[in-house]
C-alpha atoms as an extended CHARMM CRD file, in Angstrom:
* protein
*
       185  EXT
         1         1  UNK       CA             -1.2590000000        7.3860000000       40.4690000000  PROA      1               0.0000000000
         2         2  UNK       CA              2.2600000000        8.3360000000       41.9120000000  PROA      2               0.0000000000
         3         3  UNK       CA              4.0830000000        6.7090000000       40.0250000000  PROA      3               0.0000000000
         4         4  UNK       CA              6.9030000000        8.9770000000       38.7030000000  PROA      4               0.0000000000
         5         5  UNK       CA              7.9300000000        7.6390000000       35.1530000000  PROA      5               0.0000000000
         6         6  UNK       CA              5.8810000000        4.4560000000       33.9810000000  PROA      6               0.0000000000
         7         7  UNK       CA              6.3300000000        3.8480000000       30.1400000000  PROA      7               0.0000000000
         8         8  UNK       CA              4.3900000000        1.1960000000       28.5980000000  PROA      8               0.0000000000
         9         9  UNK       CA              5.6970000000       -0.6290000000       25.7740000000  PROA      9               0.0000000000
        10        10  UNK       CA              3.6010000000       -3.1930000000       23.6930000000  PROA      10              0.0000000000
        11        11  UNK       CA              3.1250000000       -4.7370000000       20.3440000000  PROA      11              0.0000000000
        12        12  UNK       CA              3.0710000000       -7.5660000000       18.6190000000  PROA      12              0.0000000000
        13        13  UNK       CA              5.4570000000      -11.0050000000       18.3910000000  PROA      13              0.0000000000
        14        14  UNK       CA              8.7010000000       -9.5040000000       17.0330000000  PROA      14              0.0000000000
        15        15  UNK       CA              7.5330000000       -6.3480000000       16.9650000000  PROA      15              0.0000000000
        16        16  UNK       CA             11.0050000000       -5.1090000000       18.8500000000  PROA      16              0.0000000000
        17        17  UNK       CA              9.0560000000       -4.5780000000       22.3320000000  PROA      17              0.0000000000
        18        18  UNK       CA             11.6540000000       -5.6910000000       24.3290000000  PROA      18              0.0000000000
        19        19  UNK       CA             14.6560000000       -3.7730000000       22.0890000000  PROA      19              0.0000000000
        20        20  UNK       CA             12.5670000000       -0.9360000000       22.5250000000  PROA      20              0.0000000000
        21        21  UNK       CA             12.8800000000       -1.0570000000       25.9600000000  PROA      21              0.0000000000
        22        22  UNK       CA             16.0020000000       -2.2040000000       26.9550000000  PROA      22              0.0000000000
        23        23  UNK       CA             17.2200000000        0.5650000000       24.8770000000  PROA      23              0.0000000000
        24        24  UNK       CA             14.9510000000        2.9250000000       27.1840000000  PROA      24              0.0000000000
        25        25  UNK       CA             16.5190000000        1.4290000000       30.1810000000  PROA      25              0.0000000000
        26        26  UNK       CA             19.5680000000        1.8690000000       29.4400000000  PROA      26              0.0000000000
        27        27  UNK       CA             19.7750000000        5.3530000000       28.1780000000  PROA      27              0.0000000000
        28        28  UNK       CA             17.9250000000        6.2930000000       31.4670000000  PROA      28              0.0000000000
        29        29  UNK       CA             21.5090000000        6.4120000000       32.6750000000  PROA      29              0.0000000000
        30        30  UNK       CA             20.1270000000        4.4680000000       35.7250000000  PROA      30              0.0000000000
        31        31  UNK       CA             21.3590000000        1.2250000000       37.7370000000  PROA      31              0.0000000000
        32        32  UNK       CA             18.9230000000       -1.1230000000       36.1950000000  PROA      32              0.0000000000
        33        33  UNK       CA             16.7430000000       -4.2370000000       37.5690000000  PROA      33              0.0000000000
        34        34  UNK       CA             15.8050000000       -6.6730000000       34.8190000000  PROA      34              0.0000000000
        35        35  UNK       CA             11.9460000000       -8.4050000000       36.1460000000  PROA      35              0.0000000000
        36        36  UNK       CA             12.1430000000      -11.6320000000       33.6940000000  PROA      36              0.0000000000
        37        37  UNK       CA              8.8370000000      -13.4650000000       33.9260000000  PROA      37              0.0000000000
        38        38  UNK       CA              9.4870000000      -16.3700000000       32.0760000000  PROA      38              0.0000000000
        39        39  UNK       CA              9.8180000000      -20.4580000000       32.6800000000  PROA      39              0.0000000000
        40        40  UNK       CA             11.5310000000      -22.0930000000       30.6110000000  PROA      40              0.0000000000
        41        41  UNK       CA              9.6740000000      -25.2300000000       29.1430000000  PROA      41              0.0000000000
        42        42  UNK       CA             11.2080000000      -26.3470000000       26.2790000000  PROA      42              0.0000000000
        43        43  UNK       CA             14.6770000000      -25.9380000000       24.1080000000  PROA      43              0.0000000000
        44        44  UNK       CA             13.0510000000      -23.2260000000       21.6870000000  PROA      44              0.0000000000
        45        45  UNK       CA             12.1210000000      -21.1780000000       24.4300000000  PROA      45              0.0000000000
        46        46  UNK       CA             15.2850000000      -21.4060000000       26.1850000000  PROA      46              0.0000000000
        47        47  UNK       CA             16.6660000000      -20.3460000000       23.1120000000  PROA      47              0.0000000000
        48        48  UNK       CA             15.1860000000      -17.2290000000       23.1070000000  PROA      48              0.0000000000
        49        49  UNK       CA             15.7620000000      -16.2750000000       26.5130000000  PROA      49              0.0000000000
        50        50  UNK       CA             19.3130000000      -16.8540000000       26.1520000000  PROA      50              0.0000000000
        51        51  UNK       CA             19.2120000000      -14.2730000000       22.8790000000  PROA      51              0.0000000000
        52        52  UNK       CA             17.2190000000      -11.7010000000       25.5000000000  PROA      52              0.0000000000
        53        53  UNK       CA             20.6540000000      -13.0800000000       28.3100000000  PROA      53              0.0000000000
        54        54  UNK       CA             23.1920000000      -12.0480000000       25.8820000000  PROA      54              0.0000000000
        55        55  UNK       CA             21.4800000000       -9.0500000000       24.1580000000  PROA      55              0.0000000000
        56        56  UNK       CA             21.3030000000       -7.2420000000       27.9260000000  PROA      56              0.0000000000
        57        57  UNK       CA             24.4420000000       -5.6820000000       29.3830000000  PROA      57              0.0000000000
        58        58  UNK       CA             25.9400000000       -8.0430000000       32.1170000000  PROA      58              0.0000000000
        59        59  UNK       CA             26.2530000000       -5.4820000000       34.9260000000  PROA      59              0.0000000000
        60        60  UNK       CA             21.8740000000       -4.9240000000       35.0930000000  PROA      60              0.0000000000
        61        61  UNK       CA             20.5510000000       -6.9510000000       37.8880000000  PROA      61              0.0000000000
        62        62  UNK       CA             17.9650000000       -9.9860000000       37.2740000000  PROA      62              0.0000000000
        63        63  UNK       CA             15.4740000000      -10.8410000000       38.8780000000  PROA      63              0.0000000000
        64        64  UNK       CA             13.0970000000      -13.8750000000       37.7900000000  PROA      64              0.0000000000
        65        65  UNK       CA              9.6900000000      -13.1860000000       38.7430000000  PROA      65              0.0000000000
        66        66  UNK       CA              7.1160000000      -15.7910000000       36.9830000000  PROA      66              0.0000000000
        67        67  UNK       CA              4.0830000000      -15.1840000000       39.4950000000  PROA      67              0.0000000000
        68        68  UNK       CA              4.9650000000      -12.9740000000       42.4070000000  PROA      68              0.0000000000
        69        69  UNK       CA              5.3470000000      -10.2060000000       40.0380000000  PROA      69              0.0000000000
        70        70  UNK       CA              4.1380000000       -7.6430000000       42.6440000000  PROA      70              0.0000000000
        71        71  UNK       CA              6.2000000000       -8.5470000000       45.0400000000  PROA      71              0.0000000000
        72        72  UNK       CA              9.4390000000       -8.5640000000       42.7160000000  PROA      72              0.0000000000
        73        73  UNK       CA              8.7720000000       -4.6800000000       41.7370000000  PROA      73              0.0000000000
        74        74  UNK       CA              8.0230000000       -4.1130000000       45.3210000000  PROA      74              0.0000000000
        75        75  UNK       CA             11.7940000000       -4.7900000000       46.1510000000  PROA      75              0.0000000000
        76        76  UNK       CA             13.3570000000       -3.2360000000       42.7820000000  PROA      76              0.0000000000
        77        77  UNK       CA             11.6140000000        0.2370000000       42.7820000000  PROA      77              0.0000000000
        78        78  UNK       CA             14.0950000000        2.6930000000       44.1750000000  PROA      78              0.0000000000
        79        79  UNK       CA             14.1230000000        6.1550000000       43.3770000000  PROA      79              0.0000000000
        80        80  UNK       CA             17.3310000000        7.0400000000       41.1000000000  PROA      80              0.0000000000
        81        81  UNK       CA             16.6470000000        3.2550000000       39.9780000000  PROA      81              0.0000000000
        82        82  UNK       CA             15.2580000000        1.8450000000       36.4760000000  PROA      82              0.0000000000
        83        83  UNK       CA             13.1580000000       -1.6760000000       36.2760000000  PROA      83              0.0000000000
        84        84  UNK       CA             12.2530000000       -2.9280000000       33.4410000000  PROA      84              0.0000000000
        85        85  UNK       CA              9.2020000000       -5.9190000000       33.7360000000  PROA      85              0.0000000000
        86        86  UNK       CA              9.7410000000       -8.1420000000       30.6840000000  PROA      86              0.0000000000
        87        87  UNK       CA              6.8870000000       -9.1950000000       30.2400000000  PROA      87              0.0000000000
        88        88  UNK       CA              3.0770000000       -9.1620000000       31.7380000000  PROA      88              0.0000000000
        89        89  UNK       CA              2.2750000000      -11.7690000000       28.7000000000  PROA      89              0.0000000000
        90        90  UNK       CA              4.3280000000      -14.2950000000       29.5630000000  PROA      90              0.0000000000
        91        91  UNK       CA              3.2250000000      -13.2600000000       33.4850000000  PROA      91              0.0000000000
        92        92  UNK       CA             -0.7500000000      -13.7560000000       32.8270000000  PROA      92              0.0000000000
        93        93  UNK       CA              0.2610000000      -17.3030000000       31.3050000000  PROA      93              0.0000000000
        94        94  UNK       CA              2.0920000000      -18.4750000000       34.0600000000  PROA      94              0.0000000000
        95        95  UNK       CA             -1.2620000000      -17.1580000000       36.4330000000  PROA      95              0.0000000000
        96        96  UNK       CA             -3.3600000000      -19.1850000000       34.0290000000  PROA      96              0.0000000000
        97        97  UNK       CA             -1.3170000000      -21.7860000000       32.9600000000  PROA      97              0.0000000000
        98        98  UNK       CA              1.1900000000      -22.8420000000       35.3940000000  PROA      98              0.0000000000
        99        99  UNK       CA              1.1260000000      -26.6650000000       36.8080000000  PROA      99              0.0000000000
       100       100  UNK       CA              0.1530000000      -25.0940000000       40.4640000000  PROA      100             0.0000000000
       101       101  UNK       CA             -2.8210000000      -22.8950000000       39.0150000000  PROA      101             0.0000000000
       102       102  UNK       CA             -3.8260000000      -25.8740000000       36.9750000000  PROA      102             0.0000000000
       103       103  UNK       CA             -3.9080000000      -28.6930000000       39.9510000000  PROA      103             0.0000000000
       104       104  UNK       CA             -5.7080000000      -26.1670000000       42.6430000000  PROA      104             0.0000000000
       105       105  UNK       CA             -8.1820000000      -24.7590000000       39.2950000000  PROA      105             0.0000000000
       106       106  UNK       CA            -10.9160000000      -27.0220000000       38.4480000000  PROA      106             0.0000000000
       107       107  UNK       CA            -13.1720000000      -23.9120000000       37.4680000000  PROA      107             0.0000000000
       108       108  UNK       CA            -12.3570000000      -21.0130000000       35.0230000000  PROA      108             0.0000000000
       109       109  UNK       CA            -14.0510000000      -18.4350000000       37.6830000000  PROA      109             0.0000000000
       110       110  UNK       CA            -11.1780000000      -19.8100000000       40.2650000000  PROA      110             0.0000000000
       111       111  UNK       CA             -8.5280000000      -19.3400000000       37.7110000000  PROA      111             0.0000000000
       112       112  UNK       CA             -9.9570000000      -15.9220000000       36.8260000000  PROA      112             0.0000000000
       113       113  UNK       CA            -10.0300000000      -14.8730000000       40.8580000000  PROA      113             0.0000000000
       114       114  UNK       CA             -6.7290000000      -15.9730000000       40.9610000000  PROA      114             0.0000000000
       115       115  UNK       CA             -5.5570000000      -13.6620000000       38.1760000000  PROA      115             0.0000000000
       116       116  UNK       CA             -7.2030000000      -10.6800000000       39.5690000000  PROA      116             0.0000000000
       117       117  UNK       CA             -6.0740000000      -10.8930000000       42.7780000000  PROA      117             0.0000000000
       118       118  UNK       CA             -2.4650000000      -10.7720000000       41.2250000000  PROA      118             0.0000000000
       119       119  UNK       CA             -3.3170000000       -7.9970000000       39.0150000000  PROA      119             0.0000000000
       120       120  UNK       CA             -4.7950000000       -5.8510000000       42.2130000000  PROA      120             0.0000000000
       121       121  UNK       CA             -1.1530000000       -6.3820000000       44.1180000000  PROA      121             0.0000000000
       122       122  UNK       CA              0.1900000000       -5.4550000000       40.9860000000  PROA      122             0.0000000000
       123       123  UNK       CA             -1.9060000000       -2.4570000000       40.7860000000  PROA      123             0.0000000000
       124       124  UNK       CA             -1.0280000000       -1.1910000000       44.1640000000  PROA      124             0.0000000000
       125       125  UNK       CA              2.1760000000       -1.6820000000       44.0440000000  PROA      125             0.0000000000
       126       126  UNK       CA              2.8550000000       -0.1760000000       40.1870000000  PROA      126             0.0000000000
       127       127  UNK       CA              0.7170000000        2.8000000000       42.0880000000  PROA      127             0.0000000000
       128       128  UNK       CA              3.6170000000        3.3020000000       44.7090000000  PROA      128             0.0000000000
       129       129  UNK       CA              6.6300000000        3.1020000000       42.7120000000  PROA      129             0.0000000000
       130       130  UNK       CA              9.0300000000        5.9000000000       43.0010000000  PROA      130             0.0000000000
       131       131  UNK       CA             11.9020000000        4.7300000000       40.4570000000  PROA      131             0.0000000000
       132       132  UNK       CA             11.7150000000        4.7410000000       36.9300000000  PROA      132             0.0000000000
       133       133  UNK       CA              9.7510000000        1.6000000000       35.6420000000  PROA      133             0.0000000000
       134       134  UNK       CA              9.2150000000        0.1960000000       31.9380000000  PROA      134             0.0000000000
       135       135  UNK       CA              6.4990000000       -2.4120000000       30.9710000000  PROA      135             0.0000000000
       136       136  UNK       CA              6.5240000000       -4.2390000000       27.8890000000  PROA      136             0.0000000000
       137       137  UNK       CA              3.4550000000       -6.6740000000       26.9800000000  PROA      137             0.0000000000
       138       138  UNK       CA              1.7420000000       -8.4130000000       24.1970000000  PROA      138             0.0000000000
       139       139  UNK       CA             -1.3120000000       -6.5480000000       22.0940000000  PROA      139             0.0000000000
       140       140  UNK       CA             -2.3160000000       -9.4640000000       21.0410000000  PROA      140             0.0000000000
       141       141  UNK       CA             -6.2360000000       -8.7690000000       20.2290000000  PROA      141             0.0000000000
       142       142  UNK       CA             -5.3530000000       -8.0950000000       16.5140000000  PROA      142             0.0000000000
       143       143  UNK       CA             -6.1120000000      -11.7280000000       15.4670000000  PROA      143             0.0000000000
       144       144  UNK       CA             -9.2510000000      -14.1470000000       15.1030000000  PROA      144             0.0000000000
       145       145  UNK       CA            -11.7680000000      -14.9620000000       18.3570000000  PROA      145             0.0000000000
       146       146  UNK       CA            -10.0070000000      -18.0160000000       19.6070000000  PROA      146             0.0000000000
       147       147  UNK       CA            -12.2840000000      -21.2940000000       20.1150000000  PROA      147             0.0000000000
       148       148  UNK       CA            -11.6660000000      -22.3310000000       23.7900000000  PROA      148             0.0000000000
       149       149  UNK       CA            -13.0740000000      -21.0070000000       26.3990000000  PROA      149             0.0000000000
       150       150  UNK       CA             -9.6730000000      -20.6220000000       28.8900000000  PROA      150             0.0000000000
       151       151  UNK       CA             -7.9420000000      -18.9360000000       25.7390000000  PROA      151             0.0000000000
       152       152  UNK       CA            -10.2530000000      -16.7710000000       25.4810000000  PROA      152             0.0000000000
       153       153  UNK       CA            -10.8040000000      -15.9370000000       28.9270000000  PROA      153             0.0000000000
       154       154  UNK       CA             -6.3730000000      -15.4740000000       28.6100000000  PROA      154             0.0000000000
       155       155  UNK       CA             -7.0590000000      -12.8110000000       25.6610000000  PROA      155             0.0000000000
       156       156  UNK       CA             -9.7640000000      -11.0140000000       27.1710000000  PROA      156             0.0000000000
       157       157  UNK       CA             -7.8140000000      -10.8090000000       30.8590000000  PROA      157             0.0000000000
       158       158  UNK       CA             -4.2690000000       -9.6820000000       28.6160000000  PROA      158             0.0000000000
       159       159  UNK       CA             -6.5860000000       -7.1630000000       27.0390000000  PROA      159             0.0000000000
       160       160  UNK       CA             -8.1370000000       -5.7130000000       30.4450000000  PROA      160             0.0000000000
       161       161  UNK       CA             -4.7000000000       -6.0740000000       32.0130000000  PROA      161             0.0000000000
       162       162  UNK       CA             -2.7010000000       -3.7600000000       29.3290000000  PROA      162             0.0000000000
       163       163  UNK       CA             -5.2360000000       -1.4370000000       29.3370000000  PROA      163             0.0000000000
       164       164  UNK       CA             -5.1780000000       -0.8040000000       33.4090000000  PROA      164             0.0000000000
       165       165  UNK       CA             -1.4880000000       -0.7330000000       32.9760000000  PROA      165             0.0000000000
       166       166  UNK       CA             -1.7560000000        1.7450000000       29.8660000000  PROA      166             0.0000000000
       167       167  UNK       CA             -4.4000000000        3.7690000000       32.0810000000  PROA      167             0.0000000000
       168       168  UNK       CA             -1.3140000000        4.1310000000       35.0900000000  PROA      168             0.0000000000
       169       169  UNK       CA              1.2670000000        4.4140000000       32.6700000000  PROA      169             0.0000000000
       170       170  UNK       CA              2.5850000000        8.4980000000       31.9540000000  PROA      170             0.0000000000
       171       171  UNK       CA              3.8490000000        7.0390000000       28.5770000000  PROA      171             0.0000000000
       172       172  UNK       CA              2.9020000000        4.6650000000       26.4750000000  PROA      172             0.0000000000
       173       173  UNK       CA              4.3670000000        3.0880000000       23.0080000000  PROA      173             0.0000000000
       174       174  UNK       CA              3.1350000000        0.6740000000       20.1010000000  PROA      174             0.0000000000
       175       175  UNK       CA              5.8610000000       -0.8840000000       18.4750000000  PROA      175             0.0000000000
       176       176  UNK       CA              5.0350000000       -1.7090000000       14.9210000000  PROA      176             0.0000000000
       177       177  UNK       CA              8.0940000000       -3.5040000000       12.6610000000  PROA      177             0.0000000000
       178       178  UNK       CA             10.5420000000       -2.1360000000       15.0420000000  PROA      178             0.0000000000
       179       179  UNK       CA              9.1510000000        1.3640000000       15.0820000000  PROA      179             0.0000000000
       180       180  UNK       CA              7.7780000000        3.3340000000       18.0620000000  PROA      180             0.0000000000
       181       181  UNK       CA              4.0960000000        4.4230000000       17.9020000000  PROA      181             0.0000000000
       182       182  UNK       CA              3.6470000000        7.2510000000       20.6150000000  PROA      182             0.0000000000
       183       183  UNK       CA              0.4130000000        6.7040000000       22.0800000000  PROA      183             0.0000000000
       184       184  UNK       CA              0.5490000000        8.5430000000       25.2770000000  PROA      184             0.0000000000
       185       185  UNK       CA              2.7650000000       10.8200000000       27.0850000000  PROA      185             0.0000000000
């Protein structure tokens, strides 16, 4: 791993992940590049990204990056430069759940090839980064088994994907009710 300074943020829904981080960012004193990997699908949602919009100081650069997340931190990572990926959760469900996945997926193996052949660009490229780079994801194995079969394949991938990122990471932090949890670095 070369990477320089990789912090890994995660928690739970509301935990104050992506607070957390954006804080980070931003007292790195660096120019910052915002990697937002949401769609919008609904009113709710839009809702919240608009609360993430206005919460974020106007002069950080965004870039929306719902699938080609590799390539998006690819282009960001500078040295002297700070990116902050919000978030691989919401990245893994467009993989598995996006309209183009869905139409060209008739079998969860397909689906799941799919998936890791973005997380292996992702690898290599979070492997190569030179600039300071914050990740913020999901934990979200705390709860029951759930019953279907492509939900749990989503859980078990988010689990195996946090932990690779955790494993590259030089820091990582669990947010709990808005409180950092050093768990490496």
């Amino acid at each position: 791993m070369n990477s320089r300074d990789l912090t890994f943020v995660l928690g739970g829904a509301r935990s104050g992940k992506s607070v957390y981080a954006e804080r980070l960012a931003d007292e790195s004193g660096l120019p910052v590049t915002y990697i937002a990997t949401a769609r919008i699908g609904n009113d709710e949602f839009a809702e919240r990204v608009r609360l993430h919009r206005v919460r974020r100081p106007a002069h950080w650069r965004l870039v929306e990056a719902p699938v080609d997340l590799a390539g998006a931190l690819k282009e960001a990572d500078r040295e002297g430069q700070c990116v902050l990926i919000d978030c691989l959760t919401l990245w893994l469900a467009n993989l598995f759940f996006s309209s183009e996945a869905q139409a060209s997926n008739k079998a969860i193996a397909q689906l799941l090839r799919q998936a890791r052949d973005a997380f292996s660009a992702f690898d290599e490229v979070l492997a190569r980064t030179c600039g300071k780079v914050i990740i913020v994801s999901n934990e979200i194995g705390f709860g029951v088994v759930p019953l279907g079969s492509v939900t749990r394949l989503y859980v078990d991938e988010l689990g195996r994907l946090n932990q690779r990122t955790a494993a590259a990471s030089t820091r990582a932090v669990f947010m709990a009710a808005g409180l950092p949890l050093t768990l490496k670095g």
